[in-house]
C-alpha distance (Angstrom), angle and dihedral (degrees) to the residues before:
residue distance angle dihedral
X1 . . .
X2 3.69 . .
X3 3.94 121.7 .
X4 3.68 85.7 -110.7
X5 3.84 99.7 56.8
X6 4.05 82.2 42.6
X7 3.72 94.5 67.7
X8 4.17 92.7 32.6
X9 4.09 78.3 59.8
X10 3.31 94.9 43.1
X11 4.05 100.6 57.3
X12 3.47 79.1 40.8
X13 3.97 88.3 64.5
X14 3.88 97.7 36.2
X15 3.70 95.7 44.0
X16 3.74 91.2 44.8
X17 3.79 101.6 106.1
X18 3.99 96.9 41.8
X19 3.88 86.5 55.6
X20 3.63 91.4 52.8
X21 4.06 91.0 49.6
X22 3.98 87.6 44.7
X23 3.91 85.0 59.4
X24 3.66 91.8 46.2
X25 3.66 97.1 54.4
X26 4.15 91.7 45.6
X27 3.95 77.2 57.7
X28 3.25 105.5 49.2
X29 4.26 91.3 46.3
X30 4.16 86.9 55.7
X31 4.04 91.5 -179.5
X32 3.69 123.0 172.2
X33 3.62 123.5 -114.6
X34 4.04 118.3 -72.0
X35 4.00 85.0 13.2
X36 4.02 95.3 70.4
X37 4.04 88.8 125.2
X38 4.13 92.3 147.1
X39 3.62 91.6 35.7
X40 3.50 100.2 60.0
X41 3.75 96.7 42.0
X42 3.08 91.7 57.4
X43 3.82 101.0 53.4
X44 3.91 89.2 39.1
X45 3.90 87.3 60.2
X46 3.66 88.6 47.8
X47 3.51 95.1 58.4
X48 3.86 97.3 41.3
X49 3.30 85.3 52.6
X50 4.23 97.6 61.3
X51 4.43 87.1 42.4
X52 3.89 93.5 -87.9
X53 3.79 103.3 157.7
X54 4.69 93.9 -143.6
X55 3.50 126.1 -165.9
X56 3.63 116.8 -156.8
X57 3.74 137.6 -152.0
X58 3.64 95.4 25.1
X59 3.31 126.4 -176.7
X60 4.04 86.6 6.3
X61 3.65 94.5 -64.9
X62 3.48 109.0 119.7
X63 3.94 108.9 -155.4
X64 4.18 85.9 44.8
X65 3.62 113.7 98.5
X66 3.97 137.5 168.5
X67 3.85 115.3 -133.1
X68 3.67 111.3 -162.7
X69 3.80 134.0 -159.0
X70 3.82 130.6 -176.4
X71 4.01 137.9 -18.2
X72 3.34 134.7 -87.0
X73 4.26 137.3 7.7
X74 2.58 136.7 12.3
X75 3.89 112.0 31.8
X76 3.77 131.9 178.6
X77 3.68 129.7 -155.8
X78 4.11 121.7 -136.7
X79 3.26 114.0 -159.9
X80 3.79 111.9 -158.4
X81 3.88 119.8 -173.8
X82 3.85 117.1 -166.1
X83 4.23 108.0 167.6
X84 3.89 128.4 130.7
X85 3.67 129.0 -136.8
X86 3.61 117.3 -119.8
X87 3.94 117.0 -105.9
X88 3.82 103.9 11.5
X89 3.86 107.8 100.8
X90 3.49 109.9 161.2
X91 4.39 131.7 -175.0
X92 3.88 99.0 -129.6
X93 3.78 112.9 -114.5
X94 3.50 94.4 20.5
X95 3.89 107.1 119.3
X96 3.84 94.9 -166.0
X97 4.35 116.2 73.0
X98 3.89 93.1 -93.6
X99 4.04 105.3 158.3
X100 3.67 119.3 -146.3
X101 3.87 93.3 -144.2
X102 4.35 105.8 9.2
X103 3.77 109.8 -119.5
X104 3.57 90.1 16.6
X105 4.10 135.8 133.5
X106 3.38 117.8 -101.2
X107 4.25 144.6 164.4
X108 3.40 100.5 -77.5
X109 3.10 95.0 155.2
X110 4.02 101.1 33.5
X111 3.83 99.7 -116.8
X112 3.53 84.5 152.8
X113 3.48 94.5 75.3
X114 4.06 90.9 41.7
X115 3.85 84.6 59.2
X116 3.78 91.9 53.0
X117 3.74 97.6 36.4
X118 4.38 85.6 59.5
X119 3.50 95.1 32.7
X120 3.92 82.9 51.4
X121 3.80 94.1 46.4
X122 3.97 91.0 47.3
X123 3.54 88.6 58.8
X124 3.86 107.8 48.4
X125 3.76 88.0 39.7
X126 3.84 77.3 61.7
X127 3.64 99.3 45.6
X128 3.80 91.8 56.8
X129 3.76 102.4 39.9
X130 4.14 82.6 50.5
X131 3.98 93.9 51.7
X132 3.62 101.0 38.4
X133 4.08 92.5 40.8
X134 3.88 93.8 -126.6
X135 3.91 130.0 162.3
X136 3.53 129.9 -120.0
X137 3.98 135.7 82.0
X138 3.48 135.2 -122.6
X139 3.63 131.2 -149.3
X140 3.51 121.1 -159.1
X141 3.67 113.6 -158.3
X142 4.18 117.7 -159.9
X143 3.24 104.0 -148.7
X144 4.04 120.5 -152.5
X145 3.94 124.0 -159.0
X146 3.53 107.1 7.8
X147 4.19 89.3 154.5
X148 4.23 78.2 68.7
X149 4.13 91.9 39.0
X150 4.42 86.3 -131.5
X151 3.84 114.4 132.5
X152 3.92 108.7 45.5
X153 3.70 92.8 64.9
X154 3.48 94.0 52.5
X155 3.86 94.8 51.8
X156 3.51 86.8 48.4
X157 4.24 93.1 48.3
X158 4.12 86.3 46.0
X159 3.63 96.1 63.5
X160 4.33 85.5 -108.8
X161 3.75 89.7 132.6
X162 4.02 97.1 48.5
X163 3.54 110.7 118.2
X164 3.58 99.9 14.8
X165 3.89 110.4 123.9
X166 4.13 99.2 -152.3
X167 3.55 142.7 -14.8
X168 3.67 139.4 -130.6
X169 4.19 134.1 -170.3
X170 3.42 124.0 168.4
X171 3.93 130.7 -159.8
X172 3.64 142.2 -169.6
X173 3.63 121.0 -94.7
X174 3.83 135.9 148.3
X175 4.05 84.1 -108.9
X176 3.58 124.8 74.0
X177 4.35 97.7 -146.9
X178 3.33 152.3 75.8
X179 3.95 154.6 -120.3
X180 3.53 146.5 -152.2
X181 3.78 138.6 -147.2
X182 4.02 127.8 39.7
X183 3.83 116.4 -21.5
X184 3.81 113.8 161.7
X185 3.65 141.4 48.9
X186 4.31 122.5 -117.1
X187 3.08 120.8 -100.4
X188 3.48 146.1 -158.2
X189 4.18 136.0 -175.4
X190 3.45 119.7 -140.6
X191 3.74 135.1 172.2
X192 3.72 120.6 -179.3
X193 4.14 119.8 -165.8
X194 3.75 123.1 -163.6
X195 4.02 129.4 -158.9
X196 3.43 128.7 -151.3
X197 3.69 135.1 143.9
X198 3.90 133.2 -68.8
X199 3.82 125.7 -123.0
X200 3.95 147.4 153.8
X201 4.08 93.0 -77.4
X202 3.97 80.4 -151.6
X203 3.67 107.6 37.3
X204 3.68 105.2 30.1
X205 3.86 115.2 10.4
X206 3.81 93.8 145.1
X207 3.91 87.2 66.4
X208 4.12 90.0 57.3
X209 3.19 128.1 84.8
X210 4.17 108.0 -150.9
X211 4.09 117.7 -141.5
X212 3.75 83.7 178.8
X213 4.04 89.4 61.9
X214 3.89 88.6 50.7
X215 4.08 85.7 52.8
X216 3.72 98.6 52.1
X217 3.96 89.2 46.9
X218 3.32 95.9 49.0
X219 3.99 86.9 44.9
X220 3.77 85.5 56.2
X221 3.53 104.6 36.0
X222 3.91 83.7 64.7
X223 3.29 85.4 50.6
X224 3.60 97.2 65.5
X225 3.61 86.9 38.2
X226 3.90 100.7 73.7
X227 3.09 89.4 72.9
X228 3.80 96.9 78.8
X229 3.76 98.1 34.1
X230 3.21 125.2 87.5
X231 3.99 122.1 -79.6
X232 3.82 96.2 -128.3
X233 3.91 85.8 72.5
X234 3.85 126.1 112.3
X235 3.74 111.9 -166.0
X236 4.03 122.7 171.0
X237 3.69 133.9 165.7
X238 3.98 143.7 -179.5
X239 3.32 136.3 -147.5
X240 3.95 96.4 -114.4
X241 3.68 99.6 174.8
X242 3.88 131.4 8.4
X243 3.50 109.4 167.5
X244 4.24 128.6 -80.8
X245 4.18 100.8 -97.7
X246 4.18 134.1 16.9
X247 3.62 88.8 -132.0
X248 3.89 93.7 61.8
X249 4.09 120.6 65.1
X250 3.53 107.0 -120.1
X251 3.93 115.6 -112.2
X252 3.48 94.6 -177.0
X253 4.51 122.7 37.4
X254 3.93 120.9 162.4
X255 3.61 124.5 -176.9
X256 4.20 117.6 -170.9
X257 3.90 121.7 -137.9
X258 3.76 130.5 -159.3
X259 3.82 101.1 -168.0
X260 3.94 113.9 -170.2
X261 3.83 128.8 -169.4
X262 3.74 138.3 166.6
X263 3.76 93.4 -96.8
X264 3.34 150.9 7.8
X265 3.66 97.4 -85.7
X266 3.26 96.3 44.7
X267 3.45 106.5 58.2
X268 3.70 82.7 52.3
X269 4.04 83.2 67.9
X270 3.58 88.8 50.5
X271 3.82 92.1 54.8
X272 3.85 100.4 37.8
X273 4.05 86.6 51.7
X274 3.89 91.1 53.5
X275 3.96 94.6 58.0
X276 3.60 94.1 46.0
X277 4.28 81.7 55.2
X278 3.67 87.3 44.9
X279 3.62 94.5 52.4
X280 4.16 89.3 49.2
X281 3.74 77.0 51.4
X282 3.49 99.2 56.9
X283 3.65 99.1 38.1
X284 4.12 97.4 51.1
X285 4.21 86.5 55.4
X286 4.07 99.4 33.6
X287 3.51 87.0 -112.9
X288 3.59 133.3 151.1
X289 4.03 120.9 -136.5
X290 3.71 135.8 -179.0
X291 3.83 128.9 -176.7
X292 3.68 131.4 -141.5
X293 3.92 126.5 -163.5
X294 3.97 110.4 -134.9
X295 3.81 94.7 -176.0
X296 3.54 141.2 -36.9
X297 3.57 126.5 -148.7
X298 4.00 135.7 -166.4
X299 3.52 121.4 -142.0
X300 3.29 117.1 -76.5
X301 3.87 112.8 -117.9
X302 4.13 129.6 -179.4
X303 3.70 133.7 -144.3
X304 3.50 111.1 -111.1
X305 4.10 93.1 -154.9
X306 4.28 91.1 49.7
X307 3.86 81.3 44.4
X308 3.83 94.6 61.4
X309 3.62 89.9 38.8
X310 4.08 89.5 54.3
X311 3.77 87.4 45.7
X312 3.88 101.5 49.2
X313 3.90 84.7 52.9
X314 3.73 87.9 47.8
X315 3.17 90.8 54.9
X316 3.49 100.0 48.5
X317 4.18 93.4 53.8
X318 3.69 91.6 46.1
X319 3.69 130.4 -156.3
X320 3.96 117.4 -46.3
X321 4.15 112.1 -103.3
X322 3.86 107.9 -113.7
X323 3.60 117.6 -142.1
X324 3.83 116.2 -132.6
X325 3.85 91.9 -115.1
X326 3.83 76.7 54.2
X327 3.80 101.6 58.8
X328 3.78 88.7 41.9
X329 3.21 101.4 64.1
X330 3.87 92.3 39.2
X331 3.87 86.0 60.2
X332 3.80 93.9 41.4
X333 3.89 84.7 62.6
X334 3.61 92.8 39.6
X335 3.93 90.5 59.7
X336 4.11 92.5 38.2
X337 3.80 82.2 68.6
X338 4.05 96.8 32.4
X339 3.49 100.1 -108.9
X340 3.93 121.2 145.3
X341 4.33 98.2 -95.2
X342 4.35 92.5 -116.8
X343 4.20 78.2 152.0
X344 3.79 107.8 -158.7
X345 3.93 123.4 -19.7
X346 3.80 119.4 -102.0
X347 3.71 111.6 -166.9
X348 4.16 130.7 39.4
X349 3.39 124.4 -101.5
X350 4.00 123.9 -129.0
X351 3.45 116.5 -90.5
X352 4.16 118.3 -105.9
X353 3.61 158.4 152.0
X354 3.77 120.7 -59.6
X355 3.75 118.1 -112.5
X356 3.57 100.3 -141.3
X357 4.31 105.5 -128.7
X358 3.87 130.3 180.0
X359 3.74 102.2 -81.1
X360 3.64 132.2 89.2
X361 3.86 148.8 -163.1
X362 3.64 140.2 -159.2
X363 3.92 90.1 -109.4
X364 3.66 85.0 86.1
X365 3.30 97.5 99.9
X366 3.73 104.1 34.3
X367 3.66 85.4 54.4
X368 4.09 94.9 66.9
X369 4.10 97.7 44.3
X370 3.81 91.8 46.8
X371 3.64 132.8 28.1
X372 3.84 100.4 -103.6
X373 3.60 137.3 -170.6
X374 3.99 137.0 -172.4
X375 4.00 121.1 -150.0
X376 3.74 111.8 -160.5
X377 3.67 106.7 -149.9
X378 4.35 121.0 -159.9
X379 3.13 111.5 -112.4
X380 4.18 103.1 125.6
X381 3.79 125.5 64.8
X382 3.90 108.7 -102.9
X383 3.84 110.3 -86.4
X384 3.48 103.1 19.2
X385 4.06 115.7 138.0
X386 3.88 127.4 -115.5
X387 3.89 114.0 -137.7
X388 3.96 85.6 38.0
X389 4.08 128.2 111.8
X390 4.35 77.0 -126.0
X391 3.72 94.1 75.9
X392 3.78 102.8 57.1
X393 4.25 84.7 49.8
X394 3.78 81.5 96.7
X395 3.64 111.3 12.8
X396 3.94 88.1 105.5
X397 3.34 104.4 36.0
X398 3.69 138.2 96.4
X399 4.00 91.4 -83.7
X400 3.91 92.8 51.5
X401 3.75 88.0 51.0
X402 3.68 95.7 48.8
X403 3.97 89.0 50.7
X404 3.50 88.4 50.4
X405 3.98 93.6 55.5
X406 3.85 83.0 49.9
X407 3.96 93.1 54.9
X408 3.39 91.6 47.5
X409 3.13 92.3 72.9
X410 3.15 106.1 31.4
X411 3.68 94.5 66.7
X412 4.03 98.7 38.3
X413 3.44 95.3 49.2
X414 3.88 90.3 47.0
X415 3.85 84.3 47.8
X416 4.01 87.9 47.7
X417 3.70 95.1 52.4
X418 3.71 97.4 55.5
X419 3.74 102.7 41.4
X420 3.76 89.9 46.6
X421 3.86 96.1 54.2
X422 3.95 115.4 45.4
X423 3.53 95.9 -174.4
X424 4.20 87.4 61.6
X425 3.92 85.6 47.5
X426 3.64 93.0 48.4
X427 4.02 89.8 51.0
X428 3.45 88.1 42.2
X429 3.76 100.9 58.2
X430 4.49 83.9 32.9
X431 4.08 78.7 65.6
X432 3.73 98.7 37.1
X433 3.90 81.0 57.0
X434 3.57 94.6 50.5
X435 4.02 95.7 48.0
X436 3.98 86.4 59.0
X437 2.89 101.1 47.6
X438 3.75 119.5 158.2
X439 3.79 92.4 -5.9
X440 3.52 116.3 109.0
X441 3.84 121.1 -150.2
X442 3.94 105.3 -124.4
X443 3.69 105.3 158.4
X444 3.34 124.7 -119.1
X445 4.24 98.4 -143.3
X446 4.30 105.5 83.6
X447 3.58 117.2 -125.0
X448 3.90 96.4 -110.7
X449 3.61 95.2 56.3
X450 3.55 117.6 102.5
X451 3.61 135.3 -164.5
X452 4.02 124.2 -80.4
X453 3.38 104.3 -124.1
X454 4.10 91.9 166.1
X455 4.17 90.8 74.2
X456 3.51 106.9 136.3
X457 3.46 94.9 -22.3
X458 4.36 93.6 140.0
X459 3.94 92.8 47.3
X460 3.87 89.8 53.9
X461 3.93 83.6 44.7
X462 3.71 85.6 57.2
X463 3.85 107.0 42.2
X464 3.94 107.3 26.4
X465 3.91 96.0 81.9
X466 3.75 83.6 49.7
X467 3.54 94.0 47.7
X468 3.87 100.6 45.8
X469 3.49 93.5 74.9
X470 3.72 85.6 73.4
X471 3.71 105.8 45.8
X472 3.74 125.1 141.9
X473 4.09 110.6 -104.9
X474 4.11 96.1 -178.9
X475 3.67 86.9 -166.7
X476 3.75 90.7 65.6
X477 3.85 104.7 54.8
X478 4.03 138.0 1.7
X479 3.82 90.5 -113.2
X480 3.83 142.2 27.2
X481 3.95 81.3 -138.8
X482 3.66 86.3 69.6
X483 3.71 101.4 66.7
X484 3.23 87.7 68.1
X485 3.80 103.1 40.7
X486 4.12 92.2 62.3
């Protein structure tokens, strides 16, 4: 181990117990994307507080922020996520759906521990570029509503990404690995609103005009339209507004698409097909419509070179030891939601090629202008759901922090490797070069659009005074697990 890696495991070490409590506190905030007010305080003060120069609101978000460390080349980009998912607050350590605040957001998907696993890397890349007087800069990106895939693009259309030489995230996962090549489908946000013309829905209909009619047409005329697309597609929709009363014709309907495709072209298709339905929509009620794009995403591809990097170093920390009280509670959750009780994983599996599945992420298009590559870090037991009230069971627990400790490093000593060696950065951006190779990145967001800051801005409204009587105060106990143990 190299004197370098020695210190970057050290911090690690030392700093081990304040990650954990960082984590904790993400937790215990549980705020949806593009309304992560406490969240991104919080990590802004962190970073302040080690000589980070931040930026905030960038790219007109307002919780984003850049975090930047150091002069010169080479320079990484960390991309930390930190947004909850709407109606899955969850006690930690309670292996039985037992909401902190009913109805409420909650880590679903343990971002929390994605924000302290950058944050974390950030840091101890810090800590050893300080001691051992080396070049480079890193810019740490916080990264609001990934659950809607919004702020990468943007960064990536603002010119936040220029000069950065290669990018890694990192996410929770029962496995502690990697992969390389293409992994995720496109994607692109769409809602469409139609106006008509109130009336009494009783008394006068035939004087109204009803968006909501134009929304459940154009609902159905997609319907009958997968059937000659492609079956790669995933196309969903809600319902986002109907009208306010049944006895009043709706002069105003929306309905929200995620439309997902293979590529970056296709999911164009996808999107192009819906307005021409939308427009059939609109002209069989006398309606008017108009679309607005969200976001929209490219597939998110990996680096196969960065990838064995990541997994060499993965190898080399090994996979956290899990207490017994540990693995029972990970198969106490696994048989609350009738999975076989396998508890947490114990060994690493082999590195390999993505198989590319319906989801997506805003990574996408970091991934094709820089060579990119995501570390998933354990911190779940193996099986359990995202977008469930069963993953935040131990996304603030003793397991989550020990998975965080293990990403850590992970990611900074990946980082480490390739800014120390330039001939391993030059080969790695020779291969990125390669994987592309006549693709050319044209991004899939237009110009005009700009970012939608009103996500879930109501349903925060609604549960945050609720939910503040429970936030996270590290100074007042070793573990947000405790509050609820007394």
């Amino acid at each position: 181990m190299t004197e370098m890696k020695k210190t970057l495991w050290a911090w690690v070490e030392d700093q081990a117990a304040f990650l954990g409590k960082l984590g904790d506190a993400v937790y215990s905030y549980a705020e949806l994307g593009m309304q992560e007010v406490y969240t991104s305080r919080l990590l802004q003060e962190v970073f302040r507080a080690h000589g980070f120069t931040v930026e905030e609101g960038i790219s007109g978000i307002p919780t984003a922020f850049l975090a930047t460390y150091g002069s010169g080349q080479p320079t990484v980009a960390l991309l930390e996520e930190f947004d909850a998912l709407p109606n899955t607050s969850q006690k930690p350590g309670i292996p039985f759906h037992d909401p902190i605040v009913g109805g409420a957001p909650g880590h679903g998907e343990g971002h929390n521990t994605n924000a302290a696993v950058l944050v974390g890397a950030a840091l101890a890349l810090k800590a050893v570029l300080e001691k051992h007087n080396l070049p480079g800069t890193i810019k740490a990106f916080g990264v609001p509503a990934e659950e809607q895939l919004v702020s990468r693009p943007f960064f990536v259309r603002d010119g936040y990404l220029k000069g950065v030489d290669f990018a890694i995230d990192g996410h929770i996962h029962s496995r502690f690995g990697t992969s390389y090549g293409i992994k995720s489908y496109g994607l692109i946000s769409a809602e469409f609103t139609f106006r008509g013309k109130t009336a009494h829905a009783g008394v006068s209909p035939w004087l109204g005009v009803s968006a909501l009619d134009a929304v459940q047409l154009m609902n159905i005329g997609y319907e009958f339209l997968r059937e000659h697309l492609p079956p790669t597609l995933r196309v969903h929709h809600v319902t986002s507004y109907g009208g306010d009363q049944p006895n009043v014709v709706p002069a105003r309907a929306s309905t929200w698409y995620f439309f997902r495709e293979q590529s970056a072209e296709a999911t164009r298709i996808l999107y192009q097909r819906a307005k021409q339905v939308a427009a059939g929509a609109a002209m069989m009620t006398g309606t008017s419509v108009e679309d607005r794009i969200l976001s929209a995403v490219w597939p998110v591809r990996a680096n196969k070179l960065l990838a064995e990097i990541a997994f060499q170093n993965i190898r080399e920390i090994g996979m956290p030891r899990w207490s017994r009280e540990e693995q029972r509670l990970a198969k106490a959750v696994q048989r609350a939601v009738g999975l076989d009780p396998l508890g947490l994983p114990t060994g690493i599996e082999p590195l390999q090629r993505a198989t590319q599945f319906g989801g997506s992420s805003d990574v996408g298009d970091v991934s094709w202008v820089v060579p990119y590559v995501r570390i998933d870090f354990p911190a779940q037991p193996i099986g359990i759901p995202f977008h469930h009230w069963s993953a935040g069971v131990c996304a603030a627990t003793s397991i989550a922090h020990k998975g965080i400790a293990a990403g850590v490093k992970a990611i900074a000593a990946t980082a480490l490797e390739v800014m120390t060696q330039p001939r391993l950065l030059t080969r790695v951006k020779q291969s990125f070069r390669r994987e592309l190779g006549k693709t050319r990145y044209t991004p899939l967001l237009p110009p005009e659009v700009s970012p939608p800051v009103h996500l879930n801005r109501e349903i925060m409204e609604k549960y945050r005074p609720a939910m503040q009587r429970y936030y996270y105060d590290p100074s007042s106990s070793e573990s947000y697990l405790e509050m609820f143990q007394r």
